[in-house]
N, C-alpha and C positions, 0 to 999 in steps of 0.2 A: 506544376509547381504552386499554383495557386490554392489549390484544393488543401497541399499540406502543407502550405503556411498559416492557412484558413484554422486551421486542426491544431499546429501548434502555435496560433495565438487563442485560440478558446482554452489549450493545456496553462496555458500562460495564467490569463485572464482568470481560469478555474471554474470558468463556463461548462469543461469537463472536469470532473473532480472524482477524487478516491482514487487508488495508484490502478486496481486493476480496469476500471474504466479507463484512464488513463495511457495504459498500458496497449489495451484493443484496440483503442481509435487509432494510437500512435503507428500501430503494426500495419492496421488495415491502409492508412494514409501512403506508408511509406512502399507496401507492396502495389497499391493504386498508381503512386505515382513512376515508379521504376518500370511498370507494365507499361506507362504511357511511351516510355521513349524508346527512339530508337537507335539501334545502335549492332554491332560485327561484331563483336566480341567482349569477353567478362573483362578485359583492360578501357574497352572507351568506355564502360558501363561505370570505372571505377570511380571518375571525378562527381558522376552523379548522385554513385550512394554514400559516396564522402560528404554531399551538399549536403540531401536528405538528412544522414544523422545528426548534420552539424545546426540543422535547421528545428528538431525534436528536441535535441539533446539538451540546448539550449532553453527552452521553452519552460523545464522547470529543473532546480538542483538536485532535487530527492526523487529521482524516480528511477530508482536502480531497475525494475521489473519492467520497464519499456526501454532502457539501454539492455540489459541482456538478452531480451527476445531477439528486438535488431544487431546487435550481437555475434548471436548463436542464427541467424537466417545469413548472414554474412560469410559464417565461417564455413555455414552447409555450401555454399556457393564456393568456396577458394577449395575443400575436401573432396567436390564432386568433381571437377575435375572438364565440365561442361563449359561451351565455348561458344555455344548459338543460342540466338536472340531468342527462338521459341523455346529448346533447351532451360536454359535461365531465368525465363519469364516464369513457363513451370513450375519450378524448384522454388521460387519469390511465392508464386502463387499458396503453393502446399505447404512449404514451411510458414506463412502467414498462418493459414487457416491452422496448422497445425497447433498452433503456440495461443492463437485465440482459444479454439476448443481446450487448450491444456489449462489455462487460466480460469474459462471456465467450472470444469471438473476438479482441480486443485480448491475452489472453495466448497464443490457437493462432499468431496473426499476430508477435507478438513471439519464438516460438518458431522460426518459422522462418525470420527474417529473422539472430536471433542465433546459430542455430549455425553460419552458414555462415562464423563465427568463427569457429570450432572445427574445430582439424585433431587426426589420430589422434597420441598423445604428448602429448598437451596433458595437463598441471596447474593446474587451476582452483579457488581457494578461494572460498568462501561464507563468508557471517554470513548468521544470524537465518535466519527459513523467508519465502522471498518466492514466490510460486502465479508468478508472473511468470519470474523469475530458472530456476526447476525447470522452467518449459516450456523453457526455451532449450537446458538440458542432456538433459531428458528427448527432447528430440526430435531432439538431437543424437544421443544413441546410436539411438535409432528409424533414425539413416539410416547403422547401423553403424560409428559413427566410434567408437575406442578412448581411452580416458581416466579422468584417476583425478580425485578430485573432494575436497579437503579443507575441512568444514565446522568452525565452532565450538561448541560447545556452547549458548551465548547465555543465560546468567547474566541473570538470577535465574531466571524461566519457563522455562528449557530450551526453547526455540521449534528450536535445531539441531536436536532429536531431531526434530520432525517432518520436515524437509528430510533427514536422512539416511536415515531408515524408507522414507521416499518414491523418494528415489533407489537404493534398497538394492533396493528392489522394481523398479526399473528395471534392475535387473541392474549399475548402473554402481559403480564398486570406489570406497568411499569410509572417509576417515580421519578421525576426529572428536580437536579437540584443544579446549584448554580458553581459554578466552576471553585469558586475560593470556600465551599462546604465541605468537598472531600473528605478533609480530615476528621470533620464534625461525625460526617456517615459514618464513617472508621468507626471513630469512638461509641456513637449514642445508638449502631444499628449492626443486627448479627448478621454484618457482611460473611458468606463462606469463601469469595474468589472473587478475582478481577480478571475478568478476557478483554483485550484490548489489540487492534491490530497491530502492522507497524507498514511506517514507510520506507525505512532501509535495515539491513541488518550488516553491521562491519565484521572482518573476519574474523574480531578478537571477541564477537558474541554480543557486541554494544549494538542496544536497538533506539534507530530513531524513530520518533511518533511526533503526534500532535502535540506542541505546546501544555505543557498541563502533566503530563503523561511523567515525567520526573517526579513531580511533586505529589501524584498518585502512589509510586511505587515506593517513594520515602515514608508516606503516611501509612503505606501498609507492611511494609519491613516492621515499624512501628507497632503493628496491631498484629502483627505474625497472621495474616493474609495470604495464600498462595497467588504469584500476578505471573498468569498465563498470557503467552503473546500469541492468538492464531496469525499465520502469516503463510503463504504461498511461497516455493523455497526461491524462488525466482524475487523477492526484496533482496535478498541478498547482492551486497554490493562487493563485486569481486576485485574491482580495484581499489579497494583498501590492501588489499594483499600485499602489492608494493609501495605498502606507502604512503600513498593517495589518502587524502581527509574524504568523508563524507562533509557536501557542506551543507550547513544550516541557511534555508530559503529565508530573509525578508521581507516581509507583503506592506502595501502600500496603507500609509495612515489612514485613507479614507475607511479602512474595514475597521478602524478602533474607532474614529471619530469623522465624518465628511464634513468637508468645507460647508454644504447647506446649509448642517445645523451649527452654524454660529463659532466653530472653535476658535478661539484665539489664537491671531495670527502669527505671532511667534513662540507657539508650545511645540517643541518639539517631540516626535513619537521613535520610538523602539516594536517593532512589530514581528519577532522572531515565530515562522509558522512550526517550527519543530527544535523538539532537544531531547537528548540522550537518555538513556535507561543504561545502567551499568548490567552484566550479566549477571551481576553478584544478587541483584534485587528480583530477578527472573525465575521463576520456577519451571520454565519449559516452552519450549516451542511448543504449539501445535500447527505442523502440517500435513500435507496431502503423504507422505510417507511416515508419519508415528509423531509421538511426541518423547523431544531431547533436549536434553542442555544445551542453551543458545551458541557455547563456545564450539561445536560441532557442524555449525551451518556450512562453513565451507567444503567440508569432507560430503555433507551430505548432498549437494550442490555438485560436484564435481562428479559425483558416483550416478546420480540421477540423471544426470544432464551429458554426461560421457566426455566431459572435459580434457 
């Protein structure tokens, strides 16, 4: 128990960060921890993985891609039908690794479905650091195609700096400008697209991201911009279906302003880490099975994953 509390306070904390990180450590923790105990059968086992998810789950509000894994390893377990300790450990065992390797491959497959987007002259802006979004472009120069790549910085946690380091290591030419510019690029620079990841996707096609990421999508409706979402189909948040809100995470004032440097002791902050993309502003998923209209993610989710 220690190990995945350990895992889901650094989920918390953002010590591990990006959903499909996120998503790995979460899996691996909670198959670690389930193999440790013991136990007669998949009913004493049951208060356990009730703990477990209640102990992840919790850890962050936006990480639909680490509730459905754990999830869907769940339900492999109630469908199989298995009833001993080594039996069940097993099946934790394989469907873990199973859903890690898928997660993985879901961004090599996303990457090469999405650059065939991408021709040489292309202008592509980013928000935030998406592992998804960087396979598209990084594999797009991989098959020698030329392009310049403008990221934001991503205020408060600077998350651009990672996506730009990472692309700079790519060899690909990139411009970093500062989060309240967007609209400016739009206007003074011949953006041809925006690839940006997502943290959730609702069933009505409503995608949540990084903070920022609204005001992205409004300034390029504005400039008639196509704003592509790469995303693993595993963001998708299936309990929106009945009902269920996706909720919007807020992070602690020290990432806008720390007590160190001097803030004033009674300013109060607003620190929302994510907010909504309508589908209507969306030009396309791209995932590891094609690129669709975002109002399709649950069909495509359910057919994939054998719902």
């Amino acid at each position: 128990m220690e190990e995945l509390t350990a895992i889901a306070n650094k989920i918390k904390s953002i010590k591990i960060q990006g959903a499909s990180n996120v998503a790995k450590a979460g899996i691996k923790a909670f198959s670690d921890y389930l193999n440790s105990i013991k136990f007669s059968s998949a009913k004493e086992l049951s208060p356990y993985i009730n703990k477990a998810k209640d102990i992840l789950f919790q850890a962050r509000e936006t990480e639909p891609a680490l509730r459905n894994c754990i999830n869907l390893i769940v339900k492999k377990i109630e469908k199989s039908g298995v009833n001993s300790e080594p039996a069940i450990k097993n099946l934790i065992r394989e469907s873990a690794t199973f859903y890690i390797e898928r997660i993985d491959g879901a961004n090599d497959e996303i990457g090469q479905i999405g650059a065939r987007r991408i021709t040489d002259g292309m202008i592509i802006m980013t928000h935030c650091h998406s592992s998804a979004a960087e396979s598209i472009l990084i594999e797009a120069k991989n098959q020698n195609k030329e392009f310049q790549v403008i990221c934001t910085e991503t205020r408060p946690k600077m998350q651009g700096r990672i996506t730009a380091q990472h692309l700079i290591d790519a060899n690909i030419p990139v411009t970093m400008v500062v989060d309240s510019a967007m609209r400016w690029v739009l206007k003074n620079k011949a953006v041809d697209m925006i690839i940006t990841g997502a943290d959730a996707i609702t069933s009505e096609g409503t995608v949540l991201n990084k903070i920022g990421s609204r005001l992205l999508a409004l300034a390029t409706a504005e400039s008639h911009v196509p704003y592509y979402i790469a995303t693993p189909l595993l963001k998708y948040d299936a309990e929106t279906v009945v009902g269920n809100l996706t909720k919007i995470e807020f992070r602690e004032s020290e990432e806008i302003w720390p007590e160190a440097d001097g803030r004033p002791v009674n300013l109060q902050f607003q620190n929302p880490a994510f907010e909504t993309i309508s589908h209507e502003y969306i030009a396309g998923l791209i995932t590891e099975v094609g690129i669709f209209a975002p109002e399709l993610i649950g069909i495509m989710f359910e057919k994939y994953y054998n719902i």
